[in-house]
N, C-alpha and C positions, 0 to 999 in steps of 0.2 A: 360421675363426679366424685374422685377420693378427696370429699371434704368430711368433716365429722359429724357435720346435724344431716348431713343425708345418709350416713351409714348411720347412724343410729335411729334415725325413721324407717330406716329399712329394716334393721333389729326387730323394732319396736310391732314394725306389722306383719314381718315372720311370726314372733313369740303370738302376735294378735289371732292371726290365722290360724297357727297350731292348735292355740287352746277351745277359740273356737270351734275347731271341727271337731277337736274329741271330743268337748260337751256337748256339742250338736250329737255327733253316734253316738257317744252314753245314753245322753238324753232322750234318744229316739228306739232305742234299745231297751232302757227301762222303762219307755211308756208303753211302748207295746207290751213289754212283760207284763206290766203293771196293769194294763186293758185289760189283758187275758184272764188274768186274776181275776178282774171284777166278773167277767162275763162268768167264768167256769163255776164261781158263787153265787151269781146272782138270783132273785126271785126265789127265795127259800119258802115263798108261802107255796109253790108250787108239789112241796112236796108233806106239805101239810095230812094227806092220807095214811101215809109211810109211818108219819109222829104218830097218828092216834092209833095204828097199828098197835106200835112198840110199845106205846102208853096201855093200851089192854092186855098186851102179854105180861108187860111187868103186875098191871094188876093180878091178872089170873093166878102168877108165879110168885109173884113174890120177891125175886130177884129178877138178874137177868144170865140166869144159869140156859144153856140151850139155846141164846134168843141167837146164834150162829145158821142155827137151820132154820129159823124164819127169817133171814135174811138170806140166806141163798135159796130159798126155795118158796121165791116171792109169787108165783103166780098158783101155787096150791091156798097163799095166805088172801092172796086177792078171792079167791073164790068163795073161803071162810068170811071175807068181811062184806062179803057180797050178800050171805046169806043172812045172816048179822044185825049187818046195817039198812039194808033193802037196798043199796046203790045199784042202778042201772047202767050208770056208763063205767066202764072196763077205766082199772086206777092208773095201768098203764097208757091208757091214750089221753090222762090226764095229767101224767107227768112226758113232758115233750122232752128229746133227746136221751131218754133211760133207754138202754136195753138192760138184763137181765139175763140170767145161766145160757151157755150157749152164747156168746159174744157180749157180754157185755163191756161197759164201755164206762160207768158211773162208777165212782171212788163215792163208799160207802165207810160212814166211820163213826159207830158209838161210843160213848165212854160211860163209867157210871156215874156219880154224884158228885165224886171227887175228881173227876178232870183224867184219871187214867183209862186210857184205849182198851174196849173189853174187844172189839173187833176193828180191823182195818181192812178191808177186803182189797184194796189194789197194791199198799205195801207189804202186806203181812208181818206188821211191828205190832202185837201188841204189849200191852203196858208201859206204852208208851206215852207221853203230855203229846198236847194238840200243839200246832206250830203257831202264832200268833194270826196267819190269812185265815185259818182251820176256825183259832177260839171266834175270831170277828164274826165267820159263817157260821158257827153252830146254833142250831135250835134247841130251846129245853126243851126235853120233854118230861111232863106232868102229870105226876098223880095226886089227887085228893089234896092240889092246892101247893104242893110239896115237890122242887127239881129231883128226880131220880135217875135222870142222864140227859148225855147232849148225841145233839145226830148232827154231822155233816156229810152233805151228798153236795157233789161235784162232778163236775166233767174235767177229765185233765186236760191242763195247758195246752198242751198241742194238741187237744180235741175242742178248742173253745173256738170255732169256726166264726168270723164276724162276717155279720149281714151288712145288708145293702148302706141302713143308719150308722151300726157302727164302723164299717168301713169309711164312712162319709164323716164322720166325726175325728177318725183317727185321721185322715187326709189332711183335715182344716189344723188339727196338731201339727201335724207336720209343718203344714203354712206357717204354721206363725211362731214354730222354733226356726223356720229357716229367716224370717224376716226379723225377728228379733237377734239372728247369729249377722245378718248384712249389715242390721242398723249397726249393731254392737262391733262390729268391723270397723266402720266409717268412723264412728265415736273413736275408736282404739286407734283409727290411722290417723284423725284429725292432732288427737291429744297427741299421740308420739311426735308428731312434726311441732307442734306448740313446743314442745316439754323438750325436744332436740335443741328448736334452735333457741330458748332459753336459756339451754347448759353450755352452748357452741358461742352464744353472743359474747359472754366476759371473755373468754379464749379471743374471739375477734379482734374485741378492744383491747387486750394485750399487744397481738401481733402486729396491730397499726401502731401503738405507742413504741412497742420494740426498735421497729421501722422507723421511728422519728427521734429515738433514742441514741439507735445507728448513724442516722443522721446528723447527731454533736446535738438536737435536741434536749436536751438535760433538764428541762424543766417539762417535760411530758410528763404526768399521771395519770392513771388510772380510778375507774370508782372501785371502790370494795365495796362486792356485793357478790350474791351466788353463793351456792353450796361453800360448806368448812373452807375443804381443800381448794376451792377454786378462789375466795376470800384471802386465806391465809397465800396464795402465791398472790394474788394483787397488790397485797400488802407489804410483802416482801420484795416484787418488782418496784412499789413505790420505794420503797428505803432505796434500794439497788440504785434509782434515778437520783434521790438526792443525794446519798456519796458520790457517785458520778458529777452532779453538778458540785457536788462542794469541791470535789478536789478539781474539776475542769478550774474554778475561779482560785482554788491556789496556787493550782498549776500557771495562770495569766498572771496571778500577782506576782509568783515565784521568777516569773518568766522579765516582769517588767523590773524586779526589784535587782534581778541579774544585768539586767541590761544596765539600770541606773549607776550601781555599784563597780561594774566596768566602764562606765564613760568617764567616769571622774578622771580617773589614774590614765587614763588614755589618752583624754583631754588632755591633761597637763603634760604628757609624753609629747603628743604631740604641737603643744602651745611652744614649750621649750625648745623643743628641737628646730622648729620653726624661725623662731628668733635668734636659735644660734647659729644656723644658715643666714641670717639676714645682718649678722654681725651687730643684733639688737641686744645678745647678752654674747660674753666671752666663754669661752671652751675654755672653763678653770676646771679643778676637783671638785669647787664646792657645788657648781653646776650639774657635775656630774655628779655626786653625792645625793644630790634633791632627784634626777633621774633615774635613780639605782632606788633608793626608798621607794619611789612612782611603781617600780618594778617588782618589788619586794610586797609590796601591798596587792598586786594582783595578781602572784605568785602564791599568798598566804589565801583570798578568798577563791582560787580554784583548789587549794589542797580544801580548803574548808566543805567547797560543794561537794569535791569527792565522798569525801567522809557521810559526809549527808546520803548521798547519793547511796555509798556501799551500807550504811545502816536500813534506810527502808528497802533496799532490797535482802536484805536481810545476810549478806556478805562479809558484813564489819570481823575481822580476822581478830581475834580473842582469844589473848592465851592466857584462860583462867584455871587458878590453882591456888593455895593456900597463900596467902597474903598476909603482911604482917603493914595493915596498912599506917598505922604510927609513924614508920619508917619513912612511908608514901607521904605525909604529911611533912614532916622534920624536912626533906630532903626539898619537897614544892617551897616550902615559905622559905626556907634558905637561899635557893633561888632566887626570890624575887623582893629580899628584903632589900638589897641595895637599890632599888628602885623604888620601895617605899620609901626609903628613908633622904631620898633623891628630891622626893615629893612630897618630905618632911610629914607624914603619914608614919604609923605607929602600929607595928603587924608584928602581930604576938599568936603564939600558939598556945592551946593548952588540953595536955593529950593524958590523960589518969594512966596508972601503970597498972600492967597485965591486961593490956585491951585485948580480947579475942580476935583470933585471924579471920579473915573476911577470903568470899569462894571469889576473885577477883583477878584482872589484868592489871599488875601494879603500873605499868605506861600509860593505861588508859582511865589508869584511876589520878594520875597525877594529871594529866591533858585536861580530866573535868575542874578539878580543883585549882590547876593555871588557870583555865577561863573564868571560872568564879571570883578568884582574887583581881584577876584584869580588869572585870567588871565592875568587883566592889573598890580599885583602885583610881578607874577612870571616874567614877562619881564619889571619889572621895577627897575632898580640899584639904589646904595643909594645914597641919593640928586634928586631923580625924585619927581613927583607928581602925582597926580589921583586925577582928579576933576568927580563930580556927580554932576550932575545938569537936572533941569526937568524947560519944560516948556510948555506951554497950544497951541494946534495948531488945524488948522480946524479938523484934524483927529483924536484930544484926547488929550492926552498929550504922549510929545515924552523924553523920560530919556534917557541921554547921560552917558556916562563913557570914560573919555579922560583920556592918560595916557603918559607921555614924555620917555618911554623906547625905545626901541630898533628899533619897527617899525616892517614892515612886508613887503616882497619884491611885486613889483605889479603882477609878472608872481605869486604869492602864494596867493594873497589875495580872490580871489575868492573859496576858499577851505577852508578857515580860520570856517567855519560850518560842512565840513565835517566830521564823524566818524573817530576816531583813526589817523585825519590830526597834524601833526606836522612839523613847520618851523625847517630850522635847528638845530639838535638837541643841536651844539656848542654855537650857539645864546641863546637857551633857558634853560641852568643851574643855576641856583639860589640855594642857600644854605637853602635858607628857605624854598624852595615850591622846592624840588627836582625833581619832577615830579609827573604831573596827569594820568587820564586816559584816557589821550583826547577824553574825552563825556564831557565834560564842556558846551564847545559852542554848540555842535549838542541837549543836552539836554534844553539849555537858547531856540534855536532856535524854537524846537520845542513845549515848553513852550507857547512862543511868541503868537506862530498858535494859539495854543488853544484856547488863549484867544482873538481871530480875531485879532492882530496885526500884527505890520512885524517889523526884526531884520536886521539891514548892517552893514557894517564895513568901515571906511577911514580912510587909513594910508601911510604914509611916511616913508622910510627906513630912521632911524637913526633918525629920530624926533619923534615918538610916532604912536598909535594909537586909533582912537576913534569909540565906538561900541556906536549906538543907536535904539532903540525899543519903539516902540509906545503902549499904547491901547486907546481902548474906552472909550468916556467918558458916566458915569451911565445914564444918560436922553439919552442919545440917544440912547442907548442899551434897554435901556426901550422905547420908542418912537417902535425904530424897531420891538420889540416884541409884541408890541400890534399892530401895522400895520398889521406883518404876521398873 
């Protein structure tokens, strides 16, 4: 199965076995080493005859000047201690496994008082330190109460032959590192499989929620939980599901706000036309005048979705360059003052001199500032005013459009950029501007972006309200561009 908690328990009990086996042969390797050791030292009172030897030569001597030939020429000294001491039984069939000149087999090694090697008989290093298994096995030997050397006698390693016991003791070692390498196996194959399909579980519940996601499910989440990295993408797949559900339900809204916005004008195209096949209204101009408007209005909100449409894909054709937007102002409120003044409305401009040039598409700077004025003129009765005015700030220059109509309530003001958003519909009838496509503002807004700036709103129910939008100014758009 190429799933991932099964190759990772597979991982898991490869690495298990591997280190098992080599601490298993270490550990079987250095215990035998390590037996051998004990057996090649063991039982040092065995060689207790040897010490009180050495211990009377140094007495007789005084040092241990010569004690090399009473160490090699041990069965002349056994005869001397025989006569000596009175001993009866031969010192060699009291020390078990010694030979002596002529084969021997025992690693002999005195030092003096201080720890250096006067003789080594099977290295031949002297004045050398004993090695730590050496200092462990040394015997003092003693005069008048006082250490005057150490003696280590041994049988080498590969001469430490194990008997019947200790063969029988190293076997049961063996036992019970190998049972302790199985149990430690099973433990090591259990936990991998635990501790696999722990790390494989979040992955799961991902890929079912993906699958339900795929499915237009947009409200699937996930838990966070597991490792950093396994957390931190749960986390991020939850965000990932609610943009998907946020835009799935503006996308319906967008979807039903289009549909409503084209039934109207359609309606009436068709209610008309209806009745003028029925000889219920006459085939005058003025008839067809109200039908050509019908047309003009659904004309105006498919350029509107366009524009919508080429901004978030991020297509909106922008021909930005040094801007003298003053100019861009002067030339929008000229415009559209005979229509203020239509509406007995009072649109005034006021624009300081030597404004800085802004890094901007002066068409697409006038388009946001048309639909700001349309808006502040559609909620503006007659005897209001609409002031435009621009002024230079760390961030560019920022163009206001203040308007003393109607206002806008605070639970509604943050919507006022919304798609197809509209204040109450009773507040907002006007004779002159009967109604938009509410893409006004969401069009001015996303204009705004384009050109790196930003679009708010503050308003007051029943005193007015005021829309202001910044951009860039050209030197420092240019500065930026040549930095990046």
């Amino acid at each position: 199965m190429n799933r991932l908690w099964v190759r990772l328990t597979l991982a898991f009990t490869l690495i298990t076995l591997v280190t098992l086996g080599v601490v298993a042969i270490m550990a079987n390797m250095r215990a035998g080493e390590a037996f051998r050791f004990y057996l090649s030292y063991r039982d040092p009172w065995r060689y207790e005859p040897l010490v009180q030897a050495l211990a009377l030569y140094y007495k007789n001597h005084g040092s241990w000047q010569g004690v090399e030939v009473l160490l090699e020429r041990w069965q002349e000294v056994e005869t001397i201690l025989q006569q000596m001491t009175g001993m009866s039984q031969p010192m060699v069939g009291r020390m078990r496994g010694m030979t002596f000149p002529g084969g021997s087999r025992v690693q002999l090694v005195l030092t003096d008082a201080t720890g250096r090697v006067l003789y080594d008989r099977m290295q031949q290093h002297p004045g050398r330190r004993l090695t730590p298994d050496e200092a462990a096995a040394a015997i003092d030997i003693e005069v008048g109460g006082k250490v005057v050397g150490r003696l280590v006698v041994a049988l080498p390693i590969q001469s430490a032959i194990l008997g019947p016991i200790e063969q029988r003791f190293f076997d049961r070692l063996r036992q019970v590192l190998l049972a302790g390498a199985i149990l430690a196996g099973v433990l090591g194959v259990l936990l991998g499989v635990a501790f696999s399909r722990t790390l494989s579980a979040p992955l799961q519940r991902l890929a079912v929620a993906a699958r339900a996601v795929a499915n237009r499910d947009f409200s699937r989440r996930v838990e966070v939980g597991g490792s950093a990295e396994i957390a931190e993408v749960s986390q991020a797949f939850n965000e990932m599901a609610a943009a998907l559900e946020q835009a799935e339900q503006l996308r319906k809204n967008l979807m039903a706000d289009v549909a409503h916005e084209l039934r109207t004008p359609l309606s009436v195209l068709q209610g008309n036309l209806q009745a003028i096949l029925d000889d219920v209204y006459t085939l005058d101009k003025a008839e067809i005048a109200r039908l050509y408007d019908q047309t003009r209005l659904l004309a105006r909100l498919v350029d509107d979705l366009r524009e919508l449409a080429l901004a978030d894909a991020g297509q909106l054709h922008m021909n930005l360059q040094p801007t003298d937007v003053s100019q861009v102002l002067r030339s929008t409120v000229a415009h559209l003052t005979p229509a203020a003044e239509a509406q007995e409305v009072k649109l005034t401009l006021q624009v300081p001199e030597g404004l800085p040039l802004v890094h901007a598409d002066s068409d697409r700077i006038a388009q946001v500032l048309h639909n700001l004025l349309v808006n502040a003129l559609r909620h503006t009765h007659a005897g209001g005013a609409i002031t435009v005015s621009a002024i230079a700030t760390n961030e560019g220059v920022e163009i206001t459009v203040a308007d003393t109509g109607e206002g806008i309530a605070p639970e509604d003001l943050p919507f006022v950029f919304e798609r197809f958003w509209r204040a109450d519909p009773a507040r907002s009838r006007n004779e002159h501007w009967p109604g938009g496509s509410g893409l006004g503002l969401s069009i001015a807004q996303s204009l705004v972006k384009a050109h790196g700036g930003r679009i708010w709103a503050e308003s007051t129910l029943g005193k007015g309200s005021t829309f202001h939008f910044t951009l860039p100014l050209a030197n420092a758009q240019s500065a930026s561009t040549k930095a990046t």
